[in-house]
PyMOL Python script that loads the backbone (N, CA, C, O; Angstrom):
from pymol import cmd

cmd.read_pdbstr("""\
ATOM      1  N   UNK A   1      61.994   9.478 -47.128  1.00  0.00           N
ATOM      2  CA  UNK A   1      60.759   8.833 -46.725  1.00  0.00           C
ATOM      3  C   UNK A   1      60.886   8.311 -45.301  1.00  0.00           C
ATOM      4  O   UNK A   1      61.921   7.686 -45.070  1.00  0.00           O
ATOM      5  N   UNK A   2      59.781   8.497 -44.039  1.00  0.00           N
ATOM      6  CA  UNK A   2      59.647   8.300 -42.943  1.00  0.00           C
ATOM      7  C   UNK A   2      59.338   6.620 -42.604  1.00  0.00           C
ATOM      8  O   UNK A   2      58.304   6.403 -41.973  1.00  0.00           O
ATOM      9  N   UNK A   3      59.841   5.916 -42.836  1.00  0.00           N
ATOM     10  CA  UNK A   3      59.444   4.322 -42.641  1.00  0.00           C
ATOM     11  C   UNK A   3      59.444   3.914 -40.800  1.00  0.00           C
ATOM     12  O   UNK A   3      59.698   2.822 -40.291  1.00  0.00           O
ATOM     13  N   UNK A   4      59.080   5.170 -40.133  1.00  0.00           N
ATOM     14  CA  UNK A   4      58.789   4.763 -38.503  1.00  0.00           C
ATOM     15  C   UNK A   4      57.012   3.941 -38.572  1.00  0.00           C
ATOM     16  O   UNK A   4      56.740   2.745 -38.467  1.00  0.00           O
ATOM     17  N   UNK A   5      56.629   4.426 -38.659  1.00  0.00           N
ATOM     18  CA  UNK A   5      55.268   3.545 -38.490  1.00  0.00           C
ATOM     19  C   UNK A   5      54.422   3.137 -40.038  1.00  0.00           C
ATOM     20  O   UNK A   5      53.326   3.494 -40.469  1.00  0.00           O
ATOM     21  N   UNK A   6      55.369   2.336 -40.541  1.00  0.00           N
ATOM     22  CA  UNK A   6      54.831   1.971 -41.840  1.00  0.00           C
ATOM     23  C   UNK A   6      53.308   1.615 -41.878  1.00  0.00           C
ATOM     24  O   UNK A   6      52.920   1.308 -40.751  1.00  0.00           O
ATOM     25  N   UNK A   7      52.412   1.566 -42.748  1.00  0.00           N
ATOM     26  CA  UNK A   7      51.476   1.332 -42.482  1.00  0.00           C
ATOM     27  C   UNK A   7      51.036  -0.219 -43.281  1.00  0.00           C
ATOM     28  O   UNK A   7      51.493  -0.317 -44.420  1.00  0.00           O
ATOM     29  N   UNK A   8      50.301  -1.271 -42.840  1.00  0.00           N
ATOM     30  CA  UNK A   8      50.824  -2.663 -43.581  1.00  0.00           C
ATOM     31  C   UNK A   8      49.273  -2.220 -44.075  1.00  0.00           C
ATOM     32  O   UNK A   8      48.448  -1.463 -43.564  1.00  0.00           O
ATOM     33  N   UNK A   9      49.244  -3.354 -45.781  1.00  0.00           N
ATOM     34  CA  UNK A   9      47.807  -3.500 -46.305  1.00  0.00           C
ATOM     35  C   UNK A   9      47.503  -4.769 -45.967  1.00  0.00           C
ATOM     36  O   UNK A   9      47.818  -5.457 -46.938  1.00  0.00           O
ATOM     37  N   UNK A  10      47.058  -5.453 -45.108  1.00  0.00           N
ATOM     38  CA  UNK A  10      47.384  -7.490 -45.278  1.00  0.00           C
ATOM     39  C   UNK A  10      45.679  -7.261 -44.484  1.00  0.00           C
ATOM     40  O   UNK A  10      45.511  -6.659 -43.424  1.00  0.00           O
ATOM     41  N   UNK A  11      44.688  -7.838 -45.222  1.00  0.00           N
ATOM     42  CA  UNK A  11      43.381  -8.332 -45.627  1.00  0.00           C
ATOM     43  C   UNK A  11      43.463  -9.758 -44.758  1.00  0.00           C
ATOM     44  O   UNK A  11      43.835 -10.881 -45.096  1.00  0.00           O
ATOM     45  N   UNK A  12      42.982  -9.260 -43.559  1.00  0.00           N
ATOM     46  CA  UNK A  12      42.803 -10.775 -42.439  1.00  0.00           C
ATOM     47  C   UNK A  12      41.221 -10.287 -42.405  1.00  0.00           C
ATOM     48  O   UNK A  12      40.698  -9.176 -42.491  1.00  0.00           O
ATOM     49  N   UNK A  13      40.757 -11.482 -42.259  1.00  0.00           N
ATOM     50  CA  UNK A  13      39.640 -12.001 -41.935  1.00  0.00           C
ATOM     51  C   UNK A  13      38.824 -11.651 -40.620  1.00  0.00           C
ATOM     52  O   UNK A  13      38.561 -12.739 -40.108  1.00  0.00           O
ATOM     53  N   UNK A  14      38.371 -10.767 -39.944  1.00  0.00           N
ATOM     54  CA  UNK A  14      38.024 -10.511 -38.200  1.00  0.00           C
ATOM     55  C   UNK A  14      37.751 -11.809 -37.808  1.00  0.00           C
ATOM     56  O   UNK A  14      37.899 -12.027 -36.606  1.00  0.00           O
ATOM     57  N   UNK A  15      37.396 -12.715 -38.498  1.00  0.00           N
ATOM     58  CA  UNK A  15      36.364 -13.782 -37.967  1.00  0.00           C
ATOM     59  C   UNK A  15      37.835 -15.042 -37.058  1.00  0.00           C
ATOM     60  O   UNK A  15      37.830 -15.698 -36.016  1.00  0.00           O
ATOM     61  N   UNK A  16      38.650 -14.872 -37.932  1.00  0.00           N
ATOM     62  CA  UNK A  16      39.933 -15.836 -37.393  1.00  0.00           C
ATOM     63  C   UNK A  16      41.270 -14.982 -36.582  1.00  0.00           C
ATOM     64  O   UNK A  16      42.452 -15.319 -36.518  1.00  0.00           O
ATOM     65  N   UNK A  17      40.686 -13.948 -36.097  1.00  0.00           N
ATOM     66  CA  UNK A  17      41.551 -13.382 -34.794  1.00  0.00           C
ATOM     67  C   UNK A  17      40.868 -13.498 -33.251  1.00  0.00           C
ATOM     68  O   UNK A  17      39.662 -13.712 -33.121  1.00  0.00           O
ATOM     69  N   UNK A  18      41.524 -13.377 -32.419  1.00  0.00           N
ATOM     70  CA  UNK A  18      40.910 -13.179 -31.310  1.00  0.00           C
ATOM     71  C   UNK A  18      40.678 -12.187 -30.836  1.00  0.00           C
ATOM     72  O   UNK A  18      41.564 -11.334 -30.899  1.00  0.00           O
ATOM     73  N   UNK A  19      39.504 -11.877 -30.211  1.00  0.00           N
ATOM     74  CA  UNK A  19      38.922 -10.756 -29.260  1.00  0.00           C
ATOM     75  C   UNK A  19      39.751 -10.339 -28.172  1.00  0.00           C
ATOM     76  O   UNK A  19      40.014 -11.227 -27.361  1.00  0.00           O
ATOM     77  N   UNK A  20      40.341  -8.931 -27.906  1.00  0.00           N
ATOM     78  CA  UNK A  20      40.775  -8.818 -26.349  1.00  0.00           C
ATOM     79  C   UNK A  20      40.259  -8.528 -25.515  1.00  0.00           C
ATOM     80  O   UNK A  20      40.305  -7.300 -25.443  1.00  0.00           O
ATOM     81  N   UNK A  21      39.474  -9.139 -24.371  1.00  0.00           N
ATOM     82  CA  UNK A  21      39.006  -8.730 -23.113  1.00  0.00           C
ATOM     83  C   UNK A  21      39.607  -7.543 -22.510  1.00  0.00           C
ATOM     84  O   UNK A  21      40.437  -6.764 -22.978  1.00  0.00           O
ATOM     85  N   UNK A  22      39.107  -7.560 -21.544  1.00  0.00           N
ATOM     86  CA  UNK A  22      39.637  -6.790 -20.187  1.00  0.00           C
ATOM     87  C   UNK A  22      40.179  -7.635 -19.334  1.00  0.00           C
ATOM     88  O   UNK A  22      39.435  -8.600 -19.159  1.00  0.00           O
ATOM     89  N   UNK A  23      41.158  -7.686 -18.726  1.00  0.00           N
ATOM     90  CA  UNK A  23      41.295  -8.857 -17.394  1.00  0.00           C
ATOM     91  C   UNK A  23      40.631  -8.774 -16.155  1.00  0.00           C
ATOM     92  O   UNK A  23      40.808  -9.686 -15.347  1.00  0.00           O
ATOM     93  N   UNK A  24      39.776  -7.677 -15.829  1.00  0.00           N
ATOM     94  CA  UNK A  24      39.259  -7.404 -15.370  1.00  0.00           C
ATOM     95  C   UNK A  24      37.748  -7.355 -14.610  1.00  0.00           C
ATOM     96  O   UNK A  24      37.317  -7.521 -13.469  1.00  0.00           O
ATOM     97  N   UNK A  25      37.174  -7.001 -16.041  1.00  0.00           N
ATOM     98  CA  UNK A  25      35.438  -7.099 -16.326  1.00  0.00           C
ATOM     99  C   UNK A  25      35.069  -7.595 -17.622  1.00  0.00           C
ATOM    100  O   UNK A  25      33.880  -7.688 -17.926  1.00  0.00           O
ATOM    101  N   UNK A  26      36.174  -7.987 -18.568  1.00  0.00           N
ATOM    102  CA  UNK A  26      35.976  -9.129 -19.492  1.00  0.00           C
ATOM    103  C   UNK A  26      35.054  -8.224 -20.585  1.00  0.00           C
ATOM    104  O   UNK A  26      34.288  -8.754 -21.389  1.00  0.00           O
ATOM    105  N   UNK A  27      35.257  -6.822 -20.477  1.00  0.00           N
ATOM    106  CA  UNK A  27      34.770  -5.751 -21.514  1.00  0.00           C
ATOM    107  C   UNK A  27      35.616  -6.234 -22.878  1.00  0.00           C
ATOM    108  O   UNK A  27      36.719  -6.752 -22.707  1.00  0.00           O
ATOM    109  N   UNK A  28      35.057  -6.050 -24.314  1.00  0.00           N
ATOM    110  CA  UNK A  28      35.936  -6.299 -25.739  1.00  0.00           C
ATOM    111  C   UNK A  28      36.066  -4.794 -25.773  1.00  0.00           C
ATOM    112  O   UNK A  28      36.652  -4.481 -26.809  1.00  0.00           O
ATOM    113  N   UNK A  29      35.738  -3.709 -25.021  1.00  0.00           N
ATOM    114  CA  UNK A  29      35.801  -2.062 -25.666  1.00  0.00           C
ATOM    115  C   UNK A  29      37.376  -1.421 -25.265  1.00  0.00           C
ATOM    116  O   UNK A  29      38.012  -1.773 -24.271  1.00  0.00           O
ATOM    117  N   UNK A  30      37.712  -0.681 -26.003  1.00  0.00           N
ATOM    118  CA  UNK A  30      39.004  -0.057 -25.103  1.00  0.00           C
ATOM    119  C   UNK A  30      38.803   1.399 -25.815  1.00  0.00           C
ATOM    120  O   UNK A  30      38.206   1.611 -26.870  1.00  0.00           O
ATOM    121  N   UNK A  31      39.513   2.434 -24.894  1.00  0.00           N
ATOM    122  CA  UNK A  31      39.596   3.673 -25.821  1.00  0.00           C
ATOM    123  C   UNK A  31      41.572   3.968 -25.548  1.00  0.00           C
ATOM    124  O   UNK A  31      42.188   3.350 -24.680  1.00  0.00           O
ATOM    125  N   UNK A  32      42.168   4.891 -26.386  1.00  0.00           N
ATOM    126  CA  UNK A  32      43.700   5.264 -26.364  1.00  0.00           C
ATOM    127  C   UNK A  32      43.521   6.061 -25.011  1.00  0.00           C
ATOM    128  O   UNK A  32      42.479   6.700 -24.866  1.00  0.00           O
ATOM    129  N   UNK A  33      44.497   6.062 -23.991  1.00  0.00           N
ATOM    130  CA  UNK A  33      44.870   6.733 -23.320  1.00  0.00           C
ATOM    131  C   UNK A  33      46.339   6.839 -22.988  1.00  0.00           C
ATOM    132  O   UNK A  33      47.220   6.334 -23.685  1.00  0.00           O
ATOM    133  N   UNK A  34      46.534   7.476 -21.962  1.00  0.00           N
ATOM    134  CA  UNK A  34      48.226   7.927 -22.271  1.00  0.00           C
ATOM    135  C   UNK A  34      49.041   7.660 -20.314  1.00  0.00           C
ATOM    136  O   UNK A  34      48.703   8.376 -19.371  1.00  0.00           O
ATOM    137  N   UNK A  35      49.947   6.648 -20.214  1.00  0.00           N
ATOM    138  CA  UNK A  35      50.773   6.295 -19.018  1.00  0.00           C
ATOM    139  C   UNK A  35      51.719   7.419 -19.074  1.00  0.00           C
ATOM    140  O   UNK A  35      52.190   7.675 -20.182  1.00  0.00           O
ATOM    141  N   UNK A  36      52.067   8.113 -18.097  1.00  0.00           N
ATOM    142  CA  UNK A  36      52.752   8.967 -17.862  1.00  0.00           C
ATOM    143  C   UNK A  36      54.044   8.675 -17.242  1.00  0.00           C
ATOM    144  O   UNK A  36      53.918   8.558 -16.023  1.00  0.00           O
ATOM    145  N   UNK A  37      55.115   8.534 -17.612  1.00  0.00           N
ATOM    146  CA  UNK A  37      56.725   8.074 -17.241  1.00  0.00           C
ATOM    147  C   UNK A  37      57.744   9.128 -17.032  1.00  0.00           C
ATOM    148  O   UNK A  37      58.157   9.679 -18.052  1.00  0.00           O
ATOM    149  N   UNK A  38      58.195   9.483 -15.953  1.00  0.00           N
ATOM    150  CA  UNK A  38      59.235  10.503 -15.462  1.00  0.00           C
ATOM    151  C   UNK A  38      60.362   9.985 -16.103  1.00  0.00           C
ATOM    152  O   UNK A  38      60.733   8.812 -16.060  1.00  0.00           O
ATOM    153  N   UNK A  39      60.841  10.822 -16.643  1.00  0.00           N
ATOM    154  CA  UNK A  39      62.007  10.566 -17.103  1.00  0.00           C
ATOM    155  C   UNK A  39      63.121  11.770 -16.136  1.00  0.00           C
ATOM    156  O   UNK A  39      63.112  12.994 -16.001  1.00  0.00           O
ATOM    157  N   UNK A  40      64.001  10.653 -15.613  1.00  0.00           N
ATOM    158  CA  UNK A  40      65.259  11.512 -14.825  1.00  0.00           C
ATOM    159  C   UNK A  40      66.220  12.637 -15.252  1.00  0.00           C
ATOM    160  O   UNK A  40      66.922  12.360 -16.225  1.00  0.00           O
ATOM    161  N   UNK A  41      66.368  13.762 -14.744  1.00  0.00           N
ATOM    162  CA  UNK A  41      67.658  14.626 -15.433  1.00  0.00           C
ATOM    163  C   UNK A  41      68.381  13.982 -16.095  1.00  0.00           C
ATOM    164  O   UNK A  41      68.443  14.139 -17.314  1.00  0.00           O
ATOM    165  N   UNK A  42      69.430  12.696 -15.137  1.00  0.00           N
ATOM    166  CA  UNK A  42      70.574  12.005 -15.836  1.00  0.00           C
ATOM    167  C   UNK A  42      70.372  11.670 -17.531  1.00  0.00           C
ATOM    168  O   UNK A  42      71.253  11.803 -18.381  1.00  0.00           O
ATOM    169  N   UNK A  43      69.003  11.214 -17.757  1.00  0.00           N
ATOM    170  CA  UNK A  43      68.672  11.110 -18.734  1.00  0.00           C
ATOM    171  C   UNK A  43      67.726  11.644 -19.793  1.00  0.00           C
ATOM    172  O   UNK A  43      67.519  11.115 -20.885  1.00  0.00           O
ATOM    173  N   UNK A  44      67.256  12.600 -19.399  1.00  0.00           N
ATOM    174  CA  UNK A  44      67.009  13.594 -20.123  1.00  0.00           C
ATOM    175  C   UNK A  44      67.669  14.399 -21.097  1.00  0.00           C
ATOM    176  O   UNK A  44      68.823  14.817 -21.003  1.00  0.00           O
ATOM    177  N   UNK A  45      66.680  14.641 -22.270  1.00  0.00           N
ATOM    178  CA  UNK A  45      68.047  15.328 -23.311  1.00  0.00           C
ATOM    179  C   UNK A  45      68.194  16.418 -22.573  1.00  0.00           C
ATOM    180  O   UNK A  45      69.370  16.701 -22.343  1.00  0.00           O
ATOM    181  N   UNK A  46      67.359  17.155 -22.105  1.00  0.00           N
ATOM    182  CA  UNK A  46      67.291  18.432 -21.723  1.00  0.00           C
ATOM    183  C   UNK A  46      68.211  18.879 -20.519  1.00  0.00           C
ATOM    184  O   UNK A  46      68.660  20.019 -20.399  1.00  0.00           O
ATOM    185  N   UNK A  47      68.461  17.698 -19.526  1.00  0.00           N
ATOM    186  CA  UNK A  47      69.233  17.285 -18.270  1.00  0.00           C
ATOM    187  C   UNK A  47      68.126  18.073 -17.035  1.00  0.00           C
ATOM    188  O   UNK A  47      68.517  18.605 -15.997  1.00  0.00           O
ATOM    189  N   UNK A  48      66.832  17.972 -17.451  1.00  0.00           N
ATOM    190  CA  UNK A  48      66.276  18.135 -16.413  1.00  0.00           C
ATOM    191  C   UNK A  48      64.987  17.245 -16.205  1.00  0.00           C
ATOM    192  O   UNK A  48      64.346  16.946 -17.212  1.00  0.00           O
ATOM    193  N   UNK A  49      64.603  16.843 -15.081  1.00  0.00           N
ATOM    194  CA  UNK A  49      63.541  15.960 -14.898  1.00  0.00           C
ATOM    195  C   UNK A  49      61.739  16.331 -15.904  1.00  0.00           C
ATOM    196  O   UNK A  49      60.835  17.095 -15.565  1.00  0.00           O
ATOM    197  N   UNK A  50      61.805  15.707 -16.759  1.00  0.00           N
ATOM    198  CA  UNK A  50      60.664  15.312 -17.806  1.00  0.00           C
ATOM    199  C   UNK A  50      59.706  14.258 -17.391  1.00  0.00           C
ATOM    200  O   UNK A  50      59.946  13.376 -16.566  1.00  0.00           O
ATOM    201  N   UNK A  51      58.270  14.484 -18.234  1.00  0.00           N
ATOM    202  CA  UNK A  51      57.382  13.634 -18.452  1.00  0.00           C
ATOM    203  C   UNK A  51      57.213  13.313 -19.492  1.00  0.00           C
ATOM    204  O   UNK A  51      56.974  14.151 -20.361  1.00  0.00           O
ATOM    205  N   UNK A  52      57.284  11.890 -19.784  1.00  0.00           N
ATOM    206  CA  UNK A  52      56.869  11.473 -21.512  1.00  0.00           C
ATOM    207  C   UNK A  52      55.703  10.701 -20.980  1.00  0.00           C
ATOM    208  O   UNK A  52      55.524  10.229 -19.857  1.00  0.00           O
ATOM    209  N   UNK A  53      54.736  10.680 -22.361  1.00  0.00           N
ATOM    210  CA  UNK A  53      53.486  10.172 -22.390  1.00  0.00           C
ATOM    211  C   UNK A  53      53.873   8.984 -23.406  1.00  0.00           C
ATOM    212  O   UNK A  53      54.494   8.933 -24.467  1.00  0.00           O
ATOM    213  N   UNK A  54      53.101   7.889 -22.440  1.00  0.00           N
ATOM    214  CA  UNK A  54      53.123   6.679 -23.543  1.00  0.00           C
ATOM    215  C   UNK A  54      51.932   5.929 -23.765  1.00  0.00           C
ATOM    216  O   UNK A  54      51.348   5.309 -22.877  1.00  0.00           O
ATOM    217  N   UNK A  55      51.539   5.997 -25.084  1.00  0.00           N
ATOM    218  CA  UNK A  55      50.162   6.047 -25.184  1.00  0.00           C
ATOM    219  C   UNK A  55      49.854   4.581 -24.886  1.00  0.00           C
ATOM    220  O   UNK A  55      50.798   3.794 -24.816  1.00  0.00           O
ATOM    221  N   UNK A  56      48.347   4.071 -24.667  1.00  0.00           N
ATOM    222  CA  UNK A  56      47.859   2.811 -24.877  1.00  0.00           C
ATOM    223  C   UNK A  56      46.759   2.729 -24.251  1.00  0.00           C
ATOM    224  O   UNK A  56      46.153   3.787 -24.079  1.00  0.00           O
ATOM    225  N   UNK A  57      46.174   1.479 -23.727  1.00  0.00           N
ATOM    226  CA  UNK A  57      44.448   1.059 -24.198  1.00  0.00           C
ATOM    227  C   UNK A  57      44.307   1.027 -22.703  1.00  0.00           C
ATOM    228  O   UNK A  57      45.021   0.323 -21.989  1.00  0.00           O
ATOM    229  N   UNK A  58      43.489   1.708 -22.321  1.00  0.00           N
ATOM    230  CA  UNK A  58      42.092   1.308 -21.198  1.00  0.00           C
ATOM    231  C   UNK A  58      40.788   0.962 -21.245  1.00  0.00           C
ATOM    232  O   UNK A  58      40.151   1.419 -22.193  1.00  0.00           O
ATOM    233  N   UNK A  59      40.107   0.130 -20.307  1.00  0.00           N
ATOM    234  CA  UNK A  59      38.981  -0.443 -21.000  1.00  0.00           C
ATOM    235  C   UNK A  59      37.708   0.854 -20.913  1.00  0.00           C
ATOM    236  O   UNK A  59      37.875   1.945 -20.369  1.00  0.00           O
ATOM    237  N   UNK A  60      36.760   0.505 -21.427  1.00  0.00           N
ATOM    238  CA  UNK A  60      35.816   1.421 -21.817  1.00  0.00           C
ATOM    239  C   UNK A  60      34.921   0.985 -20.680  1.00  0.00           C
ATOM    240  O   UNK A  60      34.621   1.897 -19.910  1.00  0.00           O
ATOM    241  N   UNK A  61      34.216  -0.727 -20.287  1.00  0.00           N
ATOM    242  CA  UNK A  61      33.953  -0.516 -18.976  1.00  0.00           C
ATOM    243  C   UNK A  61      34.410  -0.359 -17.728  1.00  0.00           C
ATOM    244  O   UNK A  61      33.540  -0.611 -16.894  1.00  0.00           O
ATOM    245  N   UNK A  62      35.788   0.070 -17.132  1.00  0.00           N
ATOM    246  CA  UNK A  62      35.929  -0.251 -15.909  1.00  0.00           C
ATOM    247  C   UNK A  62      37.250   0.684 -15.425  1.00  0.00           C
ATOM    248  O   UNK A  62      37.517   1.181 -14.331  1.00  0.00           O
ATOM    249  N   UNK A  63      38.033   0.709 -16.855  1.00  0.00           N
ATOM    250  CA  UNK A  63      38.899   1.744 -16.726  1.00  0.00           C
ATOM    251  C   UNK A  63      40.501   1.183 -16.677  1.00  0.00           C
ATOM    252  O   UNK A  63      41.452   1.965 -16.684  1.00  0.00           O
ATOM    253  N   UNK A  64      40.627  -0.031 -16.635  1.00  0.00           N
ATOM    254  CA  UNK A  64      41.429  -1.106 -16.206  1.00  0.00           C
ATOM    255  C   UNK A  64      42.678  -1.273 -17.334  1.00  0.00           C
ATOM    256  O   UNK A  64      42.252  -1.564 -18.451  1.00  0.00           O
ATOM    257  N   UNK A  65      43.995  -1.153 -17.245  1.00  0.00           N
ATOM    258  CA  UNK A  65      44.761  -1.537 -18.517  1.00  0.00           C
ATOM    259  C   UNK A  65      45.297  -3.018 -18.477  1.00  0.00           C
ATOM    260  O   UNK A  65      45.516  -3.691 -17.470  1.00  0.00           O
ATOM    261  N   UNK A  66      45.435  -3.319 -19.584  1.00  0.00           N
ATOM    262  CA  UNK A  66      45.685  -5.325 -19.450  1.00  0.00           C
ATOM    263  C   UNK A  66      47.359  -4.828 -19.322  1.00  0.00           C
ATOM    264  O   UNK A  66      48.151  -3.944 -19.649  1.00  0.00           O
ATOM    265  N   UNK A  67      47.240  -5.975 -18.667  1.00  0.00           N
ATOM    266  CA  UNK A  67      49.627  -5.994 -18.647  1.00  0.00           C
ATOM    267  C   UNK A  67      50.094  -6.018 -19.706  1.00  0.00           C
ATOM    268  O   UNK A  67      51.150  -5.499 -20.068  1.00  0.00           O
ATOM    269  N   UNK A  68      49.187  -6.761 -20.444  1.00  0.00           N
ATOM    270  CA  UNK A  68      49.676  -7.100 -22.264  1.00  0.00           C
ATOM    271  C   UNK A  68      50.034  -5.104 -22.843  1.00  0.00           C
ATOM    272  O   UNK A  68      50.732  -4.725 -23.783  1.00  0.00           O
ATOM    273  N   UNK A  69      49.389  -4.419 -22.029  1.00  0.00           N
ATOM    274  CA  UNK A  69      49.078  -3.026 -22.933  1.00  0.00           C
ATOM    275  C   UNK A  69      50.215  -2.410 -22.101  1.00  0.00           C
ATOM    276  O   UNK A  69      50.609  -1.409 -22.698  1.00  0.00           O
ATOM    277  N   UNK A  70      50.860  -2.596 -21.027  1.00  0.00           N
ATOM    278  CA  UNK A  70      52.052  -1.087 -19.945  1.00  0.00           C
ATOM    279  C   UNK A  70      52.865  -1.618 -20.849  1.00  0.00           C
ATOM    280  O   UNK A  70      53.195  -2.767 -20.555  1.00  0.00           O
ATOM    281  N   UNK A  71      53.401  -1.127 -22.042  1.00  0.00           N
ATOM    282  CA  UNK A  71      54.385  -0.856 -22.361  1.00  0.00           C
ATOM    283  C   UNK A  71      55.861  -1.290 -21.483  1.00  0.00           C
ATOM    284  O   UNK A  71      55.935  -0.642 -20.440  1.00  0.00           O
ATOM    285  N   UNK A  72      57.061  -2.264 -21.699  1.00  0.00           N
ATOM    286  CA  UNK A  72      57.743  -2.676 -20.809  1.00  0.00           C
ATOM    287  C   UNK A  72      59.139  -1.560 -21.596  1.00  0.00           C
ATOM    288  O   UNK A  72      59.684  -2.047 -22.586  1.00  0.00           O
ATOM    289  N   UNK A  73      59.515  -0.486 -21.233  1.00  0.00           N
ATOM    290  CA  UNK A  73      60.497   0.497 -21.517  1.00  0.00           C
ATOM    291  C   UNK A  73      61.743   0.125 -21.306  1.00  0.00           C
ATOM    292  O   UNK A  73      62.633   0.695 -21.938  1.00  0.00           O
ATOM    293  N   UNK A  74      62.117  -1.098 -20.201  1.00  0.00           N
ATOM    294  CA  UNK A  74      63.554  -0.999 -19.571  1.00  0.00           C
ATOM    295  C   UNK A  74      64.079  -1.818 -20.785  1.00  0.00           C
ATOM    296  O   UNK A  74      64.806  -2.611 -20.187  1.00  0.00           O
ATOM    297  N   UNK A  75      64.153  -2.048 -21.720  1.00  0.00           N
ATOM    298  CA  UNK A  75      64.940  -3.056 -22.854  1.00  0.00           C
ATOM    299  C   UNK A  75      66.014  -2.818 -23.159  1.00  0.00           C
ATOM    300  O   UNK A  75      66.598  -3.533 -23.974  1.00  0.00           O
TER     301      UNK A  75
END
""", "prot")
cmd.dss("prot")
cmd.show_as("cartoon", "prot")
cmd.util.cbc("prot")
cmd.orient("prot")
Protein backbone atom coordinates (compact mmCIF):
# COMPACT_ATOMS: atom_id res chain seq x y z
CA UNK A 1 0.00 0.00 0.00
CA UNK A 2 1.22 3.58 -1.24
CA UNK A 3 0.87 5.81 2.06
CA UNK A 4 2.75 8.97 0.00
CA UNK A 5 -0.22 11.22 -0.15
CA UNK A 6 -2.64 9.70 2.25
CA UNK A 7 -5.80 11.10 1.89
CA UNK A 8 -7.31 12.52 5.53
CA UNK A 9 -11.40 12.32 6.19
CA UNK A 10 -11.51 15.19 9.16
CA UNK A 11 -15.05 17.22 8.65
CA UNK A 12 -13.91 21.02 9.47
CA UNK A 13 -16.31 23.47 9.28
CA UNK A 14 -15.35 26.28 6.12
CA UNK A 15 -16.86 28.80 8.33
CA UNK A 16 -13.81 28.54 11.14
CA UNK A 17 -10.78 28.53 8.64
CA UNK A 18 -9.29 31.31 7.02
CA UNK A 19 -9.52 32.60 3.51
CA UNK A 20 -6.17 32.95 1.44
CA UNK A 21 -5.74 36.14 -0.38
CA UNK A 22 -3.38 37.08 -2.88
CA UNK A 23 -0.61 39.36 -1.49
CA UNK A 24 -0.98 41.12 -4.16
CA UNK A 25 -4.62 42.06 -5.39
CA UNK A 26 -6.17 40.43 -2.33
CA UNK A 27 -8.01 37.88 -4.98
CA UNK A 28 -9.53 34.46 -2.63
CA UNK A 29 -9.23 32.54 -6.39
CA UNK A 30 -6.12 30.49 -7.25
CA UNK A 31 -5.71 27.89 -10.05
CA UNK A 32 -2.54 24.80 -9.84
CA UNK A 33 0.29 25.80 -11.79
CA UNK A 34 3.73 24.43 -12.05
CA UNK A 35 7.52 26.43 -10.90
CA UNK A 36 10.03 25.07 -12.96
CA UNK A 37 13.55 24.10 -11.04
CA UNK A 38 16.83 23.07 -12.92
CA UNK A 39 18.15 20.53 -11.46
CA UNK A 40 22.19 20.23 -11.97
CA UNK A 41 24.07 17.16 -13.65
CA UNK A 42 25.98 16.76 -10.23
CA UNK A 43 22.69 15.93 -9.09
CA UNK A 44 20.76 14.49 -11.33
CA UNK A 45 19.93 10.81 -11.38
CA UNK A 46 20.50 10.84 -14.90
CA UNK A 47 23.96 13.04 -14.44
CA UNK A 48 22.70 15.40 -16.84
CA UNK A 49 21.14 18.85 -16.41
CA UNK A 50 17.07 18.35 -15.81
CA UNK A 51 13.88 20.22 -15.24
CA UNK A 52 11.52 19.23 -12.46
CA UNK A 53 8.14 20.79 -12.17
CA UNK A 54 6.88 21.79 -8.85
CA UNK A 55 3.47 22.27 -8.73
CA UNK A 56 1.48 25.13 -6.80
CA UNK A 57 -1.06 28.08 -6.68
CA UNK A 58 -1.24 31.28 -8.75
CA UNK A 59 -3.82 33.73 -8.35
CA UNK A 60 -6.70 33.71 -10.77
CA UNK A 61 -6.76 37.62 -10.72
CA UNK A 62 -3.37 38.84 -11.35
CA UNK A 63 -1.24 35.88 -11.79
CA UNK A 64 0.86 36.45 -8.62
CA UNK A 65 2.22 33.39 -6.29
CA UNK A 66 2.10 34.08 -2.35
CA UNK A 67 5.71 33.15 -0.70
CA UNK A 68 3.58 30.98 1.55
CA UNK A 69 3.07 28.81 -1.98
CA UNK A 70 7.38 28.69 -3.70
CA UNK A 71 7.91 25.70 -2.26
CA UNK A 72 11.38 26.15 -0.07
CA UNK A 73 13.50 22.81 -1.65
CA UNK A 74 16.97 23.53 0.02
CA UNK A 75 16.03 21.44 3.44
Amino acid sequence: MNNQNPQLNVNINPDLVEDVKCEKCECESFTACYIIKKVPALVSPTGKEMMMPVETFSCLGCGHINKEFVPNLKK
